[in-house]
TORFIKE-517939 format. One line per field, with one value per residue: residue number from 1; chain; x, y, z of N, C-alpha, C in turn. Coordinates in Angstrom, 2 decimals. Example, Ala and Ser with C-alpha at 12.3 -4.5 7.8 and 13.67 -1.06 7.14 Angstrom:
pos: [1,2];
unit: [A,A];
n_east: [13.19,12.85];
n_north: [-5.69,-2.25];
n_up: [7.80,7.08];
ca_east: [12.30,13.67];
ca_north: [-4.50,-1.06];
ca_up: [7.80,7.14];
c_east: [13.20,12.90];
c_north: [-3.30,0.03];
c_up: [7.80,7.87];
***
This chain:
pos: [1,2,3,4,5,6,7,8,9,10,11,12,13,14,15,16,17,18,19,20,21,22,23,24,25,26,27,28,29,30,31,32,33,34,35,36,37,38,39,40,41,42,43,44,45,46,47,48,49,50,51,52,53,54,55,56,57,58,59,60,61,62,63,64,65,66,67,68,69,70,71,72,73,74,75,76,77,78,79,80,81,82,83,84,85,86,87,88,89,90,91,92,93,94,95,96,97,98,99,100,101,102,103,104,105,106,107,108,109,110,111,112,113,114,115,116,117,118,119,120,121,122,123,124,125,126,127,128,129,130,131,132,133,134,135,136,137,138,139,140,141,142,143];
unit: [A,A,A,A,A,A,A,A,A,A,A,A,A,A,A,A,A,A,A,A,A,A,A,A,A,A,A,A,A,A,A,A,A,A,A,A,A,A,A,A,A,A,A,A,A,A,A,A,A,A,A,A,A,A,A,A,A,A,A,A,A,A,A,A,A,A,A,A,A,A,A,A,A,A,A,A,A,A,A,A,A,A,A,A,A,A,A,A,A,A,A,A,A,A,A,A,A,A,A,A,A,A,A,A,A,A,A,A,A,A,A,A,A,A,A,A,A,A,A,A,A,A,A,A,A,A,A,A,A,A,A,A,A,A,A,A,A,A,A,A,A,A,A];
n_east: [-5.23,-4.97,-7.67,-7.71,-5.82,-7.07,-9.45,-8.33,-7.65,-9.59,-10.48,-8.77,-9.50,-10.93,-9.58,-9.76,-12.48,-12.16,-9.89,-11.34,-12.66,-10.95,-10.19,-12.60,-12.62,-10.00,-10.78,-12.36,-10.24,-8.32,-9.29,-10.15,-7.35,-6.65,-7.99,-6.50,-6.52,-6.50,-7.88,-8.02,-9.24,-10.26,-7.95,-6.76,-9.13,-7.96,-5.23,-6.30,-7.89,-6.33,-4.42,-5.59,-6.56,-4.17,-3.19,-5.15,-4.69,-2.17,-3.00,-3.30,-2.78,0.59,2.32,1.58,1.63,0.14,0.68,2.06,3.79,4.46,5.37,7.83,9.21,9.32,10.76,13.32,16.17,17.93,16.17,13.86,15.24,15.26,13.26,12.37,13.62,12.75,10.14,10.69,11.63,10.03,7.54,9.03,9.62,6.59,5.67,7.48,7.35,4.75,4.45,6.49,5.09,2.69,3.72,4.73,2.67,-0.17,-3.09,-6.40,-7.12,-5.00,-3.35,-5.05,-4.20,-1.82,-2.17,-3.76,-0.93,0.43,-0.70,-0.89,1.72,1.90,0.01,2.04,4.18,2.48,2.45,5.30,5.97,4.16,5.52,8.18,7.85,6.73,8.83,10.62,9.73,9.56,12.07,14.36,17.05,17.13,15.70];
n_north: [27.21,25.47,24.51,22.79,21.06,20.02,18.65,16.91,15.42,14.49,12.68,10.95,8.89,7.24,5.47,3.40,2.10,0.38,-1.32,-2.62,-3.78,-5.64,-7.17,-8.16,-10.08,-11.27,-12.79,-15.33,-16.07,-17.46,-19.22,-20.99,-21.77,-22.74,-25.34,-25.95,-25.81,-22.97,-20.48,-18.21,-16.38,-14.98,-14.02,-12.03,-10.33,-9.05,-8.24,-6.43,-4.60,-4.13,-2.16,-0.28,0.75,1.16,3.62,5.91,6.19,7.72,10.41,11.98,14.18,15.31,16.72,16.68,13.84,10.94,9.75,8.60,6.91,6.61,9.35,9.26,7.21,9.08,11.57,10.59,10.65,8.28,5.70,6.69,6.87,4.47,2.86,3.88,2.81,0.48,0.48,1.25,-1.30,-2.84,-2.32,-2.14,-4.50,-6.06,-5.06,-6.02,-8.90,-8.93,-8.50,-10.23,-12.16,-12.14,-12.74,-15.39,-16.90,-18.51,-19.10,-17.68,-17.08,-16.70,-14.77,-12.58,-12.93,-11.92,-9.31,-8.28,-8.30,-6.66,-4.51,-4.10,-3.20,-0.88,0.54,0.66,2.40,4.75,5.04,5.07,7.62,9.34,8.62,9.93,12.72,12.89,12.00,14.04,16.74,16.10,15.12,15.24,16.24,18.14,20.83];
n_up: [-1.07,1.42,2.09,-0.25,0.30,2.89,1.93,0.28,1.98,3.73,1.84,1.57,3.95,2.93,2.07,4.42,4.31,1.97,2.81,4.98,3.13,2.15,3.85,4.35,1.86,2.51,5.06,3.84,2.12,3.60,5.47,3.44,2.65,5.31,4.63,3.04,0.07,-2.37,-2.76,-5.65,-6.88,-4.43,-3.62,-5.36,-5.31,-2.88,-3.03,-4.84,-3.86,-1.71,-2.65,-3.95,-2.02,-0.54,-2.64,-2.07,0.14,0.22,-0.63,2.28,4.63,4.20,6.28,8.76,11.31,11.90,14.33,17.85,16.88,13.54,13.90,15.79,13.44,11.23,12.13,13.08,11.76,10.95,10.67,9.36,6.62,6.48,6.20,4.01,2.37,2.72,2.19,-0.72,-1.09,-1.58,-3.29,-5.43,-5.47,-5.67,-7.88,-10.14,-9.44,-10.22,-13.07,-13.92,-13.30,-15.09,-17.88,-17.16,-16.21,-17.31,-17.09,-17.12,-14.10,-12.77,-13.96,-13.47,-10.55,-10.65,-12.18,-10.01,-8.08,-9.20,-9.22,-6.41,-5.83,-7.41,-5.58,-3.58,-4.47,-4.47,-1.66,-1.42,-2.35,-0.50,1.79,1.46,1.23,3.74,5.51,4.71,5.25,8.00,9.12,12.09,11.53,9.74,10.76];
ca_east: [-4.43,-5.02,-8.77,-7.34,-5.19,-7.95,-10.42,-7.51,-7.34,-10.42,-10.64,-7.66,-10.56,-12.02,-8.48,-10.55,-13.66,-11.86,-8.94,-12.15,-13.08,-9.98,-10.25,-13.72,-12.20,-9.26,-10.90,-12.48,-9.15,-7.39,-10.35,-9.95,-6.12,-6.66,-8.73,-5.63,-7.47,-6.13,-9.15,-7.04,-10.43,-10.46,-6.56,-7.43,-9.62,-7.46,-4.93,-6.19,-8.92,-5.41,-3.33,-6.73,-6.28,-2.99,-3.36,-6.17,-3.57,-1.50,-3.65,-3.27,-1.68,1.60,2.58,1.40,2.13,-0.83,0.66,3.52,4.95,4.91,6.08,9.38,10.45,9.95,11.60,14.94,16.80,17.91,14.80,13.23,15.80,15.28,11.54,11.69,14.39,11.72,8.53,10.86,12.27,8.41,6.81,9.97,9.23,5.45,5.85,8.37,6.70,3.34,4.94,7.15,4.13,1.57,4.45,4.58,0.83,-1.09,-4.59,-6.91,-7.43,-3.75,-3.07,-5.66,-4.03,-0.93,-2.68,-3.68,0.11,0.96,-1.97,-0.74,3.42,1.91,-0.51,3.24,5.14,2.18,2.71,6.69,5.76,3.85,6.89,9.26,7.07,6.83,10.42,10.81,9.00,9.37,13.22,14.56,18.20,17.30,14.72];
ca_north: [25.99,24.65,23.94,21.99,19.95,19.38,18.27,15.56,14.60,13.63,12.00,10.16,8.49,6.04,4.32,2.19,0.90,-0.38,-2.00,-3.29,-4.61,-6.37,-7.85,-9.26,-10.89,-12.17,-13.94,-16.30,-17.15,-18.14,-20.26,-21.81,-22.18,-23.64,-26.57,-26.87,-24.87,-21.71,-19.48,-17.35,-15.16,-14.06,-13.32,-11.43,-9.26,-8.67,-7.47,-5.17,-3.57,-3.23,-1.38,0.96,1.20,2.59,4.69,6.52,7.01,8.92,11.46,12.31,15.34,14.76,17.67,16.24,12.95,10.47,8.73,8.63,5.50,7.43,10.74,8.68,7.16,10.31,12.18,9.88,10.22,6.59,5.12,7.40,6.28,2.81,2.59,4.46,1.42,-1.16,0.76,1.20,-2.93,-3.77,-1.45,-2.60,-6.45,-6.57,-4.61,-6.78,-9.80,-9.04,-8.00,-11.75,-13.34,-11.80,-13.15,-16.93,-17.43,-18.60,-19.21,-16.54,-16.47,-16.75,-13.76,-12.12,-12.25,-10.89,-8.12,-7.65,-8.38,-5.55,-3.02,-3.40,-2.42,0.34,1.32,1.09,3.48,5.77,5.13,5.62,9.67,10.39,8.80,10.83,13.63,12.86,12.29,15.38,17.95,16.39,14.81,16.41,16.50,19.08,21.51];
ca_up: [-1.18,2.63,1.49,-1.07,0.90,3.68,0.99,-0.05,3.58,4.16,0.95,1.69,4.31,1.91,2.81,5.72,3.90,1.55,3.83,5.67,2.04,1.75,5.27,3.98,1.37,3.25,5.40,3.66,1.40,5.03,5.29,2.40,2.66,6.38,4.22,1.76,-1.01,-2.65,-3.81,-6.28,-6.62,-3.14,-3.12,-6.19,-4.53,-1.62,-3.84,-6.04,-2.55,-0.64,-4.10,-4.33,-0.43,-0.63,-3.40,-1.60,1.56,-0.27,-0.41,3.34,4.49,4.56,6.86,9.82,11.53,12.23,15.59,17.74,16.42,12.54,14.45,16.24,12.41,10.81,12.87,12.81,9.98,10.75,10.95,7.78,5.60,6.35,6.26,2.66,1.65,2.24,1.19,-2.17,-1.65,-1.62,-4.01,-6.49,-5.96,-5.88,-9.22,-10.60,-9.58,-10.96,-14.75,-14.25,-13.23,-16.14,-18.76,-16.84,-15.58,-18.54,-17.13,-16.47,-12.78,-12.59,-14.74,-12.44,-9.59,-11.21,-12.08,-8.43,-7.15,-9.54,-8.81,-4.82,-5.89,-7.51,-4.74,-2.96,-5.20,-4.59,-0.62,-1.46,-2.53,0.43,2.90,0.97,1.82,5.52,5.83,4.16,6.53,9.75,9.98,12.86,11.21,8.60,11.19];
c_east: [-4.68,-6.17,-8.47,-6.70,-6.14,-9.09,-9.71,-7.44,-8.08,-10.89,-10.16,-8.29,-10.78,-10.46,-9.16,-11.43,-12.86,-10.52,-9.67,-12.88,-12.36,-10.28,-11.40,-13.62,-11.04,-9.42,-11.47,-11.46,-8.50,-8.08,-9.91,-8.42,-6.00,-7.05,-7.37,-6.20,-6.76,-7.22,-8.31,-8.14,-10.36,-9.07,-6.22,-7.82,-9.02,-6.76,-4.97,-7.17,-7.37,-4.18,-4.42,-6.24,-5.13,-2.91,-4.04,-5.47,-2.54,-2.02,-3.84,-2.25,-0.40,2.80,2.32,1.30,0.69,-0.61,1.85,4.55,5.31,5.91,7.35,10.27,10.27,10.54,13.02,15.46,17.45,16.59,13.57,13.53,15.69,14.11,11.90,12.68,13.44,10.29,9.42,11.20,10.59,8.06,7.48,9.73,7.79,5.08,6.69,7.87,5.15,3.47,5.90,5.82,2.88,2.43,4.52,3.23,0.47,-2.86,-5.06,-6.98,-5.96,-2.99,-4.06,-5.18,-2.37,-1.16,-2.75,-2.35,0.48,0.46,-1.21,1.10,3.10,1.34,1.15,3.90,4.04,2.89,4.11,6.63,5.38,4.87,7.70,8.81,7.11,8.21,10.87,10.72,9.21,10.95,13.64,15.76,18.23,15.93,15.57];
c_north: [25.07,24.19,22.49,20.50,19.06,18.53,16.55,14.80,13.63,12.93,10.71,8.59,7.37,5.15,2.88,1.37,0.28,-1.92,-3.15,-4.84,-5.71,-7.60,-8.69,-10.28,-11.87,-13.20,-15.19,-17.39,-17.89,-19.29,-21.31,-22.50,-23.46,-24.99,-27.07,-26.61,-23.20,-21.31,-18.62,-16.12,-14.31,-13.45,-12.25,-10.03,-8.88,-7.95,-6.39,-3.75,-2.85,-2.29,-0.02,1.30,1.89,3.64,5.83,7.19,7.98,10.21,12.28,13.79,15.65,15.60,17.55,14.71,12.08,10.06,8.98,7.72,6.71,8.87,10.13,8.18,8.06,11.32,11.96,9.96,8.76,6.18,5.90,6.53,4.65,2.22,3.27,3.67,0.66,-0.79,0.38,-0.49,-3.00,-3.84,-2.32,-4.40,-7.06,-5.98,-5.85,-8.27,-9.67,-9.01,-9.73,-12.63,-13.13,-12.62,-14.73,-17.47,-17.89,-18.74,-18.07,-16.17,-16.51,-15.39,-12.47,-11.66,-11.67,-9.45,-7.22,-7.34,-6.63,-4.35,-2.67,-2.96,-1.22,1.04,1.74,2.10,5.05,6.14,5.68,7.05,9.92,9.86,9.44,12.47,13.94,12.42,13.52,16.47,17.34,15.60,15.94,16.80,17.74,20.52,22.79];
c_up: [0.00,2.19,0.26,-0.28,1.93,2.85,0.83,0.91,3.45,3.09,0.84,3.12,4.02,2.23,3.82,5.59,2.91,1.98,4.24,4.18,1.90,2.99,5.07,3.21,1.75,4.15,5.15,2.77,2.57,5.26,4.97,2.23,3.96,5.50,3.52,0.55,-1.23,-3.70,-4.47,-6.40,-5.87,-3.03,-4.19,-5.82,-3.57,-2.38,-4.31,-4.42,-2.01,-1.87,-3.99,-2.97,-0.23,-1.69,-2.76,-0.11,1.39,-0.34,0.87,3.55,5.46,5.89,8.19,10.06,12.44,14.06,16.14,17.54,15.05,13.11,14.66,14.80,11.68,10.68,12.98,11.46,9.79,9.93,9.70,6.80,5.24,6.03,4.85,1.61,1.82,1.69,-0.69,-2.65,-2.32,-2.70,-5.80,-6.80,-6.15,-7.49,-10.53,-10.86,-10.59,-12.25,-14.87,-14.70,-14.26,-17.90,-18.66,-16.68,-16.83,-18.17,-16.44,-15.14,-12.11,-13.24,-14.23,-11.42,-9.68,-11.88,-10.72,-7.92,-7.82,-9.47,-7.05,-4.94,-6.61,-6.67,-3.36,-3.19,-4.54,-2.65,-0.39,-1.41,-1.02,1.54,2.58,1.50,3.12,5.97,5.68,5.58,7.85,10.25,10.47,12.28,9.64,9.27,11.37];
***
């Protein structure tokens, strides 16, 4: 079973090139916004790279604590609970929005990037499991 989980780890990896993907595409929509221009394409692609990007983080193993910023709010049961209220606000409104906005949008690259908004509230929900997870195992108020 540990093989298993280490396998998922480093799987969980591919998190960074694609982040980095997103970051390629982001900067040229900022660009484009600086001009007064909204590329809906490029925000598109940011989107849906950073929804795959968290999906793929979930896969980490949740049993140990990347940093000691993550270590200090997982550890708090304050500071857990509150961080796994706004992963769920997020997760709940970029979801929400993307299913409004696929019903209002009518033109394709508009219905596009409502796709994307709603690909990155589900790459949230997946991010929601593995904080539930790491709240789980490492608040100190239940050791």
């Amino acid at each position: 079973m540990n093989s298993f989980r280490q396998i998922f780890h480093r799987i969980s990896y591919l998190q960074y090139p694609l982040l980095l993907a997103a970051l390629v595409y982001y900067i040229p929509f900022v660009q484009a916004l600086m001009q007064k221009q909204i590329e809906w394409g490029l925000l598109n692609q940011v989107l849906i790279l950073l929804g795959v990007a968290f999906s793929f983080s979930t896969l980490q193993d949740t049993t140990t604590t990347q940093n000691k910023v993550s270590k200090k709010v997982w550890t708090d049961p304050f500071w857990g609970k509150a961080m796994l209220l706004l992963i769920a606000f997020m997760a709940f409104a970029f979801i929400v929005s993307g299913l409004v906005a696929t019903l209002y949008w009518k033109t394709d690259l508009s219905q596009s990037v409502a796709v994307g908004i709603t690909v990155l509230g589900i790459g949230l929900v997946g991010i929601l499991k593995a904080a539930i997870e790491m709240f789980e195992n490492h608040r100190s108020d239940k050791q």
